[in-house]
MARBA-3410 file (N, C-alpha, C, O; in Angstrom, 1 decimal):
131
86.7,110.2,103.7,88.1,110.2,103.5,88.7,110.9,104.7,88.2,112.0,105.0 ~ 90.0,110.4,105.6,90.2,110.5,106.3,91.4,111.4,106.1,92.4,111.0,105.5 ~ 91.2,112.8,106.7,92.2,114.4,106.3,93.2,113.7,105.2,94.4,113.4,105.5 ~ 92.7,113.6,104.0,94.0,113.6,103.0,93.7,115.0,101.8,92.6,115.5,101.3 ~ 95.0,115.2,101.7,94.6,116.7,101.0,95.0,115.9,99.8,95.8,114.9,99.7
94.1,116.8,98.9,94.3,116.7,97.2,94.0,118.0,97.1,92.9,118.4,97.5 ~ 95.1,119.0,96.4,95.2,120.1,96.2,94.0,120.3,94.5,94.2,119.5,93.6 ~ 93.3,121.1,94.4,92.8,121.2,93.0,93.2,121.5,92.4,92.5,121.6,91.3 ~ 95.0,122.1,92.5,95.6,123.1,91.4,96.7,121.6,90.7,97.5,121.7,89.7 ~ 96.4,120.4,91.4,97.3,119.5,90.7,96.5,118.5,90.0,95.3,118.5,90.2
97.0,117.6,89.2,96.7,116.4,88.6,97.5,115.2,88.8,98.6,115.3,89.2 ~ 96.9,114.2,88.6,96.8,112.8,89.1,96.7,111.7,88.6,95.9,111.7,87.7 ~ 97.4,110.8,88.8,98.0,109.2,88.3,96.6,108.4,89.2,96.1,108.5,90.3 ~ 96.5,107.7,88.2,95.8,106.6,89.2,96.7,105.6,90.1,96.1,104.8,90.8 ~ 97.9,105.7,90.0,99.2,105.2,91.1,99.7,106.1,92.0,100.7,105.8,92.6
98.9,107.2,92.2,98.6,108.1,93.0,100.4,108.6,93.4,101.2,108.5,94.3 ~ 100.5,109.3,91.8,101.5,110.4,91.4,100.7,111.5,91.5,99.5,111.3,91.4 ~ 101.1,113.0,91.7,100.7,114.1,91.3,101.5,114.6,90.1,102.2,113.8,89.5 ~ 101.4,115.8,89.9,102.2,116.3,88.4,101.3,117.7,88.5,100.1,117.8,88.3 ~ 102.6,118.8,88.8,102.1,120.5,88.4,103.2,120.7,87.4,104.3,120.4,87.4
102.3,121.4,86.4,103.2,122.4,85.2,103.8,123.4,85.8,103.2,124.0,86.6 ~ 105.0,123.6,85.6,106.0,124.6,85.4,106.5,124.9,84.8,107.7,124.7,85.0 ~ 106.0,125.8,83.4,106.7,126.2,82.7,106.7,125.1,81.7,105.7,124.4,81.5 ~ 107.8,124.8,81.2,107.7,123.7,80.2,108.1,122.3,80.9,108.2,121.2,80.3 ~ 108.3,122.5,82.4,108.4,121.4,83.2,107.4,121.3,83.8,106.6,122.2,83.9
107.2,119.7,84.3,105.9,118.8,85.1,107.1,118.4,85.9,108.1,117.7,85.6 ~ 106.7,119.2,87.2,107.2,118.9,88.7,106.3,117.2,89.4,105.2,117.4,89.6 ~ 106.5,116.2,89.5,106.3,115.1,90.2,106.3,114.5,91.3,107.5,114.3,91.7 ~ 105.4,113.9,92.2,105.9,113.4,93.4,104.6,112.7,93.6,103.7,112.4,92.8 ~ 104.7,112.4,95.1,103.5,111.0,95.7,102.8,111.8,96.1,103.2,112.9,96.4
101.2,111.2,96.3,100.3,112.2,96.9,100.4,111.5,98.4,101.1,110.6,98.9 ~ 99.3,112.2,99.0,99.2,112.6,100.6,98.6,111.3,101.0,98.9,110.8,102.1 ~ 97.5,110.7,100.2,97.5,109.2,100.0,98.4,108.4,100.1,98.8,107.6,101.0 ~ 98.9,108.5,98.9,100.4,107.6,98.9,101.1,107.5,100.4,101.1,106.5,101.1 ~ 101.8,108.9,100.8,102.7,108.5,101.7,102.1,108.1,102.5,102.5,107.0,102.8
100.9,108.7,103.5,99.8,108.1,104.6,99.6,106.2,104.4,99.7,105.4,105.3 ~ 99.4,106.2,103.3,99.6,104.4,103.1,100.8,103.6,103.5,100.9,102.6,104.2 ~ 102.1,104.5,102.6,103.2,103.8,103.4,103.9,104.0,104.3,105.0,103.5,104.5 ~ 103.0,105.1,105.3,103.8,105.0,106.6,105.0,106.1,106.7,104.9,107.1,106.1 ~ 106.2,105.7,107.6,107.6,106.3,107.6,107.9,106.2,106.4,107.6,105.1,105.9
108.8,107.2,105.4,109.5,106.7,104.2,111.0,106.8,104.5,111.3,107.9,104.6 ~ 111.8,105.9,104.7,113.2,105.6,104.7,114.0,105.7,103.6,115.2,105.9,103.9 ~ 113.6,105.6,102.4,114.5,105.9,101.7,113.8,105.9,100.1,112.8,105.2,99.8 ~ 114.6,106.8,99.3,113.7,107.1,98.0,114.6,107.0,97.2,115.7,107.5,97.4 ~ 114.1,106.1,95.5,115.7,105.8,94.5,114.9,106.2,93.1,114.1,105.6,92.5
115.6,107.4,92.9,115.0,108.5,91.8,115.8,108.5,90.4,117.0,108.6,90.7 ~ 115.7,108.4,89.3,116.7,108.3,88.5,117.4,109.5,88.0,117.1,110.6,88.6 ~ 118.3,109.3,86.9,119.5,110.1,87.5,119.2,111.4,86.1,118.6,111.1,85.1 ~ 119.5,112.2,86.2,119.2,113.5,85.3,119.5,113.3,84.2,120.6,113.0,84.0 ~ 118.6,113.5,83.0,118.7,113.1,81.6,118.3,111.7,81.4,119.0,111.0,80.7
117.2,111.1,82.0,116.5,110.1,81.7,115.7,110.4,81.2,115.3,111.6,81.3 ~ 115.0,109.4,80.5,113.6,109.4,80.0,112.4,108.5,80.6,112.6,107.3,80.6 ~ 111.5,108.8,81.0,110.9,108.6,81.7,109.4,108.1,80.7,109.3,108.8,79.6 ~ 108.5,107.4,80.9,107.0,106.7,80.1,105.9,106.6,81.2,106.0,105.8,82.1 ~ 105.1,107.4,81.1,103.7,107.8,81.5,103.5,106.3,81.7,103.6,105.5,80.8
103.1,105.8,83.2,102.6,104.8,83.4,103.7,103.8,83.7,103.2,102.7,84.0 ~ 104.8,104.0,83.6,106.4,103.3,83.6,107.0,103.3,84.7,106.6,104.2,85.5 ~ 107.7,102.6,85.1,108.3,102.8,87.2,109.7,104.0,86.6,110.2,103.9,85.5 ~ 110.0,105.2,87.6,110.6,105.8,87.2,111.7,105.9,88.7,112.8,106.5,88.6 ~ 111.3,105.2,89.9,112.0,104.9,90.7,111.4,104.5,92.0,110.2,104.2,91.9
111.8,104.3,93.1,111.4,103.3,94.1,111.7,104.2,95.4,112.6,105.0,95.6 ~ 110.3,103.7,96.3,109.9,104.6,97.5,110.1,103.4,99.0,109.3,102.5,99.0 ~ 110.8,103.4,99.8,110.8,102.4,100.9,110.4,103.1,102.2,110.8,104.1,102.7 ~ 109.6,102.3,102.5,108.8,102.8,103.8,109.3,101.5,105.0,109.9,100.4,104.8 ~ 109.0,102.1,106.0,109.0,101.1,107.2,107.9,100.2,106.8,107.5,99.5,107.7
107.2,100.2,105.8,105.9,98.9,105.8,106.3,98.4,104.6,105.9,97.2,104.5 ~ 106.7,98.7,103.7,107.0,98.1,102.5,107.7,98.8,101.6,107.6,100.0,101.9 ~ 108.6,98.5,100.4,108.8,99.2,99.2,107.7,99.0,97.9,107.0,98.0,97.6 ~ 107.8,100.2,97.1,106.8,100.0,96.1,107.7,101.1,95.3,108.4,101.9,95.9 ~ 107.6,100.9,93.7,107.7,101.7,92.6,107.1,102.7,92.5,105.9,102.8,92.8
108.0,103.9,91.9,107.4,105.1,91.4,107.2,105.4,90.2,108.1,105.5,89.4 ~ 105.3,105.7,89.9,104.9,105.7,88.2,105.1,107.2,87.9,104.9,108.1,88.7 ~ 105.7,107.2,86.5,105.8,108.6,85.9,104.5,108.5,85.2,104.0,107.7,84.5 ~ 103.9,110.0,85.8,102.4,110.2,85.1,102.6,111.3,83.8,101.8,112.0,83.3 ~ 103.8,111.2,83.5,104.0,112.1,82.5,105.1,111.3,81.4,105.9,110.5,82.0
105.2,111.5,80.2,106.1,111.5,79.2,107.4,112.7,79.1,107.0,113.9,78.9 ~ 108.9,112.5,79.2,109.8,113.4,79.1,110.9,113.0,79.6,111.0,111.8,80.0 ~ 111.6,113.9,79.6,113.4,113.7,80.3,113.2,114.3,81.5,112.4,115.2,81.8 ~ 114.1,113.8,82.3,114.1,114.2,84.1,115.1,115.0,83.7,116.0,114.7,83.0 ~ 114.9,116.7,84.3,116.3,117.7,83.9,116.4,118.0,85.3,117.5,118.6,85.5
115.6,117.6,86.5,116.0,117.5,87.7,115.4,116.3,88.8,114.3,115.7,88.8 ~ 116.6,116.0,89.7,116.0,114.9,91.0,116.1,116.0,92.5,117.0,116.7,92.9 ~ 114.8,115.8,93.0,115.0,116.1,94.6,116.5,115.6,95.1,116.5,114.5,95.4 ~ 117.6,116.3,95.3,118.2,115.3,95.9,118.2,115.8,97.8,118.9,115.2,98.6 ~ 117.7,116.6,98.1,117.0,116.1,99.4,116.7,115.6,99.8,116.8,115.7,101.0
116.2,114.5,99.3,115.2,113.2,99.6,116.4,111.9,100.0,116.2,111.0,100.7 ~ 117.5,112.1,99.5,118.8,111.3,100.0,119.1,111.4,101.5,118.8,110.4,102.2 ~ 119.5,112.4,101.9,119.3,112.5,103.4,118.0,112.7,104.3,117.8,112.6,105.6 ~ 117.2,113.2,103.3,115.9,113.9,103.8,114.8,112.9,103.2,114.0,113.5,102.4 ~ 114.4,111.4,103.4,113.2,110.9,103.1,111.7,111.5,103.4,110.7,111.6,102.7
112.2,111.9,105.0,111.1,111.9,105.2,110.3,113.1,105.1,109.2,113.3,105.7 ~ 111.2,114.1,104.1,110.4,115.3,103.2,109.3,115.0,102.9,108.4,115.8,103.1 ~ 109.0,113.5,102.3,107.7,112.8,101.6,106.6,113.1,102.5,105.7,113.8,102.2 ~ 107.0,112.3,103.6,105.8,112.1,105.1,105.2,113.8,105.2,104.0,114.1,105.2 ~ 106.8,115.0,105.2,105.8,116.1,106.1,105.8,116.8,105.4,105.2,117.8,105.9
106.2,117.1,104.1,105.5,118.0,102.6,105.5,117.3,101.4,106.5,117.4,100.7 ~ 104.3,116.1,100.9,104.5,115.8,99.8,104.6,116.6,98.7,105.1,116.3,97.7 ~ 103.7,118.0,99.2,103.5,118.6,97.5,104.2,119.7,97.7,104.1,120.5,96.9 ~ 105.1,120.0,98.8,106.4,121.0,98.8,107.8,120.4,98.7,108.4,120.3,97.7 ~ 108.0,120.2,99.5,109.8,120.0,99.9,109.9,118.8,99.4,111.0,118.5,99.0
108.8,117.7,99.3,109.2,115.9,99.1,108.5,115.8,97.7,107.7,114.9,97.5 ~ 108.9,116.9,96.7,108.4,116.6,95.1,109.8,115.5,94.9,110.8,115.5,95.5 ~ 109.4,114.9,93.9,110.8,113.8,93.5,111.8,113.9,92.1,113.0,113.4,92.0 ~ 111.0,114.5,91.1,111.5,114.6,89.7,111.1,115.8,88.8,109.9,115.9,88.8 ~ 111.5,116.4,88.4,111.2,117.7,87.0,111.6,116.8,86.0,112.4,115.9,86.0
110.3,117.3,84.7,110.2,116.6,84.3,110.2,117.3,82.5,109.1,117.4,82.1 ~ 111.0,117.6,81.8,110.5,118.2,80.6,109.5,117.5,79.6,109.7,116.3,79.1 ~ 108.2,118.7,79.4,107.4,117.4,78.8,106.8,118.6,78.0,107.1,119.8,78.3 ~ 105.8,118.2,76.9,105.3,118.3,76.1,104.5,119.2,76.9,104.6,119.2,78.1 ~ 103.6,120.2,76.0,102.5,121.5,76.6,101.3,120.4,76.6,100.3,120.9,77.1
101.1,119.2,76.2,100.0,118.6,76.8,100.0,117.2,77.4,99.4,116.1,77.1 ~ 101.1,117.5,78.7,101.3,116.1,79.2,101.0,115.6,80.0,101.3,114.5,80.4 ~ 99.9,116.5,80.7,99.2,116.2,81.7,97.2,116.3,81.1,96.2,116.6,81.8 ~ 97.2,116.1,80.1,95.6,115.5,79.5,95.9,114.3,79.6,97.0,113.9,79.5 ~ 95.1,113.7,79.8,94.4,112.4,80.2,94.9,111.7,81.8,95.0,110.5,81.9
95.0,112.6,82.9,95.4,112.7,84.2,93.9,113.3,84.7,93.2,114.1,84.1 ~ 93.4,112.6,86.2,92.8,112.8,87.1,92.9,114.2,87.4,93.9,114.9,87.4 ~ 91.7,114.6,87.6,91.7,116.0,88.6,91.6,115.6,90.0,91.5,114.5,90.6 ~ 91.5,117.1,90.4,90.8,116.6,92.3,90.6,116.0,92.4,91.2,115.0,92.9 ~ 88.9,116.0,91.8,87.6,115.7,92.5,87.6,114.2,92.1,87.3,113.3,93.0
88.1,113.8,90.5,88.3,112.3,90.0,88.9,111.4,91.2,88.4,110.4,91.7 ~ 90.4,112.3,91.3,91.5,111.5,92.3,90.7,110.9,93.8,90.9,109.8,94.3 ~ 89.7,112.0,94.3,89.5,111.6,95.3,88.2,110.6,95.3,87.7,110.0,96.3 ~ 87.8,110.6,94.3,86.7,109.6,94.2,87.1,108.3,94.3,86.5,107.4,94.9 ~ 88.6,108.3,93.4,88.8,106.6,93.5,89.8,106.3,94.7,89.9,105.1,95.1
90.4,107.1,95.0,90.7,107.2,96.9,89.3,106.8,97.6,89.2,105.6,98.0 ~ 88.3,107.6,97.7,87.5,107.0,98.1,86.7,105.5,98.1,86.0,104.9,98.9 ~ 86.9,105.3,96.9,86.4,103.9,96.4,87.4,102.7,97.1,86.9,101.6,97.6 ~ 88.6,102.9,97.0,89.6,102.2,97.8,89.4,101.9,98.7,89.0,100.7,98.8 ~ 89.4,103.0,99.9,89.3,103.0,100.8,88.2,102.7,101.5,88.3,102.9,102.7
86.8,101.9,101.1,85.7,101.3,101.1,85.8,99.8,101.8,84.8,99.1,101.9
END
C-alpha cells in the first residue's frame, strides 16, 4: 500500500467513508484512499442540516478533476452539522481528510458504528483493490 494513512482510532465503510464517535455524534468524511483515488477535489454537495441520512445510502456528492462520485453515509441518523468549509475550501479533502475535510455530524445511535471496518479490515480490502 502506497503511504495511505488509516488511522486505528477510526472506522470504515467499505465505500471508503470513515466515521469517529463524538459524543452522541459520528463525525464523517472520505478516507485518504478515497481522495488519493480522486485526485484534485473541486467541489463537494453535502446535505443540508436536519436530514436523515441511511447507512449505505448516497448522502452527497464529491467532484474531482477525474470524476464525480457519491458520498455513502456509513452511519444511520440526522446531520446536526455540514463542513461548510468545503464550499470554498474543497480542497480541505486532498490536505486533511480526517481534520479540516470531515464532511457531516451525524446524530446516531451509541451503536452506529458496529458492523463498520476497522484499520486493519479497511486496509486489507484497500489492499485487495489495489492488486
Amino acid at each position: 500500500m502506497a503511504d495511505i494513512s488509516i488511522p486505528d482510532s477510526l472506522h470504515y465503510s467499505e465505500q471508503d467513508e470513515w466515521a469517529r464517535a463524538d459524543g452522541a455524534e459520528v463525525v464523517v468524511g472520505i478516507t485518504d484512499f478515497a481522495q488519493q483515488q480522486l485526485g484534485d477535489i473541486v467541489f463537494v454537495t453535502l446535505p443540508e442540516v436536519g436530514s436523515e441520512v441511511t447507512r449505505g445510502e448516497p448522502f452527497g456528492e464529491i467532484d474531482s478533476v477525474k470524476t464525480a462520485t457519491e458520498l455513502y453515509s456509513p452511519v444511520n441518523g440526522e446531520v446536526v452539522a455540514v463542513n461548510e468549509d468545503l464550499a470554498e475550501q474543497p480542497e480541505l479533502v486532498n490536505e486533511d481528510c480526517y481534520g479540516g475535510g470531515w464532511m457531516i455530524r451525524v446524530a446516531a445511535a451509541p451503536d452506529a458504528l458496529v458492523g463498520l471496518l476497522d484499520a486493519s479490515a479497511y486496509a486489507k480490502g484497500v489492499e485487495e483493490r489495489e492488486e
